[in-house]
C-alpha positions in Angstrom: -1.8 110.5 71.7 -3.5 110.6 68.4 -4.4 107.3 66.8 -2.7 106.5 63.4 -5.0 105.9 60.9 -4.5 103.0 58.8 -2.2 103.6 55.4 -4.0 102.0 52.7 -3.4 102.1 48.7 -5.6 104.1 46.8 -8.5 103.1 44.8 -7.9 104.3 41.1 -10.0 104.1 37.6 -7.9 101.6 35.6 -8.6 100.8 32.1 -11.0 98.0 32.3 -13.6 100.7 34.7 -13.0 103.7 32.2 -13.3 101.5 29.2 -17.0 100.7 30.6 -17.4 104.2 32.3 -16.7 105.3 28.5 -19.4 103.4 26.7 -21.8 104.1 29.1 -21.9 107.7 28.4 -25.0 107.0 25.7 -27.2 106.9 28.8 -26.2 110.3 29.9 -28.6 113.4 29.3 -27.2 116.5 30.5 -25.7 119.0 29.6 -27.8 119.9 26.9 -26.8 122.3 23.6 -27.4 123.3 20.5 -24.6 122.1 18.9 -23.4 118.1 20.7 -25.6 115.9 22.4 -24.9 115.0 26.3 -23.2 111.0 25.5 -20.0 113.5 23.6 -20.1 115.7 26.5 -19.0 112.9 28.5 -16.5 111.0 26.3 -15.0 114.1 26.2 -15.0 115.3 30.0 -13.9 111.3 31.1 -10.6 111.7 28.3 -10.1 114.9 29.3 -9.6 114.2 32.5 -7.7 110.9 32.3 -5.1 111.9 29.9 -4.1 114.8 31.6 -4.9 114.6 35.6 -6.7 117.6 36.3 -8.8 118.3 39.2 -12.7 118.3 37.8 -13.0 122.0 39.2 -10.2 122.8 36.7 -11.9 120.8 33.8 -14.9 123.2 34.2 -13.1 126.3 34.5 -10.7 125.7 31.0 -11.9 128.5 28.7 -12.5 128.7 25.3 -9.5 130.7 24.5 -7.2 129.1 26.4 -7.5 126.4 24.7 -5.5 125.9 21.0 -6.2 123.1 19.2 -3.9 123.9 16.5 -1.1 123.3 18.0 -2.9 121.1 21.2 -1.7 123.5 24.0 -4.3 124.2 27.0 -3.3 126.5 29.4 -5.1 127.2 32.8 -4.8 130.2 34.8 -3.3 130.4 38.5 -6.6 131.8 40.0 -8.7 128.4 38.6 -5.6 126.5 39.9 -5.5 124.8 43.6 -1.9 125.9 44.0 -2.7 129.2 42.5 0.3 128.4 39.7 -0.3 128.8 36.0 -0.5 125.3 34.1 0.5 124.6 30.6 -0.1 120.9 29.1 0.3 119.9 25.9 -3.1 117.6 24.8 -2.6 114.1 23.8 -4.4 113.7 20.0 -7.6 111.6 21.8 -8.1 114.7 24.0 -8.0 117.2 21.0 -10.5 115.0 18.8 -12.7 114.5 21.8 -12.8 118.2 22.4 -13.5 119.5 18.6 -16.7 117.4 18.9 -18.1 119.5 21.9 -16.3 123.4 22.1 -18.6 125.6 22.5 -19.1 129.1 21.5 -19.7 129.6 25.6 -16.8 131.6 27.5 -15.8 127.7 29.0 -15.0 124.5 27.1 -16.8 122.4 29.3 -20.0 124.2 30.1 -22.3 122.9 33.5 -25.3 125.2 33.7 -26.4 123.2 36.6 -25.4 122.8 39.8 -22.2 121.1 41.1 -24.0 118.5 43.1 -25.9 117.8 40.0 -22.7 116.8 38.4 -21.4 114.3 40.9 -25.4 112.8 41.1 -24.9 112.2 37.2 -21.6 111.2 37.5 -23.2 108.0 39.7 -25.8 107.8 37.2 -22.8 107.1 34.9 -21.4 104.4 37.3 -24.8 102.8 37.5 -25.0 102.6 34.0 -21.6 101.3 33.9 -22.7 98.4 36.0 -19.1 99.8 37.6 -18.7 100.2 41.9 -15.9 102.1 43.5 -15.6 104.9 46.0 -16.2 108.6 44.9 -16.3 109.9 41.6 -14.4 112.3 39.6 -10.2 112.5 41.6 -10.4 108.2 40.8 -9.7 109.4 37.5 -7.1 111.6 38.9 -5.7 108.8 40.6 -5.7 106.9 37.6 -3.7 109.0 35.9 -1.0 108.9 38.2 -0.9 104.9 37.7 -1.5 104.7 34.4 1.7 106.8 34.3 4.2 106.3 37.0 6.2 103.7 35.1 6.8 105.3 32.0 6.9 109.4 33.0 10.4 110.5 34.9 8.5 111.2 38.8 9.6 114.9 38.5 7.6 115.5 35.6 4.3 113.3 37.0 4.5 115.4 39.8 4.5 119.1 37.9 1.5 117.5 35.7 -0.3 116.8 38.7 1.5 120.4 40.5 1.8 118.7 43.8 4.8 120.5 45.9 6.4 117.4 47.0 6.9 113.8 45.6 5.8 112.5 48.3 2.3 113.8 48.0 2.2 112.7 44.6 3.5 109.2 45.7 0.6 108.7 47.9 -1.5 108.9 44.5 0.0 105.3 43.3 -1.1 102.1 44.5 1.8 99.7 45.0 0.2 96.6 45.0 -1.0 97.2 41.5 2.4 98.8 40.2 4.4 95.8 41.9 2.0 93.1 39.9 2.5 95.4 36.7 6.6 95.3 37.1 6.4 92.0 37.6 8.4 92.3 41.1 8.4 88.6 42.7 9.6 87.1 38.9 12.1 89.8 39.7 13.2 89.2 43.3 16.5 87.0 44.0 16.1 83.4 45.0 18.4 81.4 47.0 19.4 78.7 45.3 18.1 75.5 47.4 14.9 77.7 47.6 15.0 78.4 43.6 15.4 74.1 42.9 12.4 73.6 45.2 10.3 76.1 43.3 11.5 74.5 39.9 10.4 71.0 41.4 7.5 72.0 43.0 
């Protein structure tokens, strides 16, 4: 028999970690361009990413005219897609104002002329600079966007913004721990009475 491997919730970037993740970006140096300096690079890759839930890979292969931000539509195509499904979000206002400091006149909004290992090496740079420790790098900030949003968006939507095929999968993305402590659950739960007067006393 196989063993069962321990269920635990998952880690996720919560406001606090992307707040420092954010400011840290001044000590980042690549990518470099003509026309925005690495730190808005950053800012705008880290918002990007937490105000919508995209994979990195699917950050980095948005294109320039996909992109409208006009009207703040983004579309991605099926072939840049895990699921192979075509994705249209509308952009929160931070994401649009992030992005007009750094698209580029390249074929991709979010150009890496490195290699990807070079991008998750920086991406620790950024953590170290952040004075910030947790367990990988770019899907925490996935996972934070399923958090950040579980109370407030209706689960069938969440779970076409992060295109998973069941709820369940999507589920597994939310840390319910963290959700309970946010909901306030055990102000929430019924007392028995004699137990209630003790607590009051107590």
């Amino acid at each position: 028999r196989m063993l069962r491997e321990p269920e635990r919730d998952p880690y996720f970037v919560d406001d606090e970690t992307f707040a420092k993740l954010y400011a840290a970006c001044d000590a980042m140096t690549l990518p470099c361009s003509q026309h925005f300096e690495p730190p808005e690079w950053w800012r705008a890759l880290l918002a990007f990413a937490s105000l919508t839930g995209w994979r990195v890979i699917e950050i980095l292969s948005l294109r320039r005219d996909d992109v409208d931000l006009a009207t703040g539509m983004a579309f991605l195509r099926a072939e840049d897609t895990k699921g192979k499904r075509d994705v249209t979000v509308e952009l929160h206002p931070a994401v649009v104002e992030h992005l007009k400091a750094v698209l580029p006149f390249e074929p991709v909004v979010f150009a890496w002329p490195h290699h990807m290992r070079t991008l998750w090496t920086h991406f620790a740079k950024l953590k170290d600079a952040a004075d910030v420790e947790f367990p990988g790098a770019f899907p925490r900030l996935r996972f934070g966007f399923a958090n950040a949003n579980v109370d407030t968006v209706p689960s069938d939507v969440l779970q076409r913004l992060r295109r998973h095929k069941s709820a369940a999968t999507s589920q597994g993305y939310v840390n319910a721990v963290h959700r309970m402590r946010r909901q306030g659950t055990a102000d929430r739960l019924h007392v028995p009475p004699v137990l209630a007067k003790r607590a009051a006393s107590g």
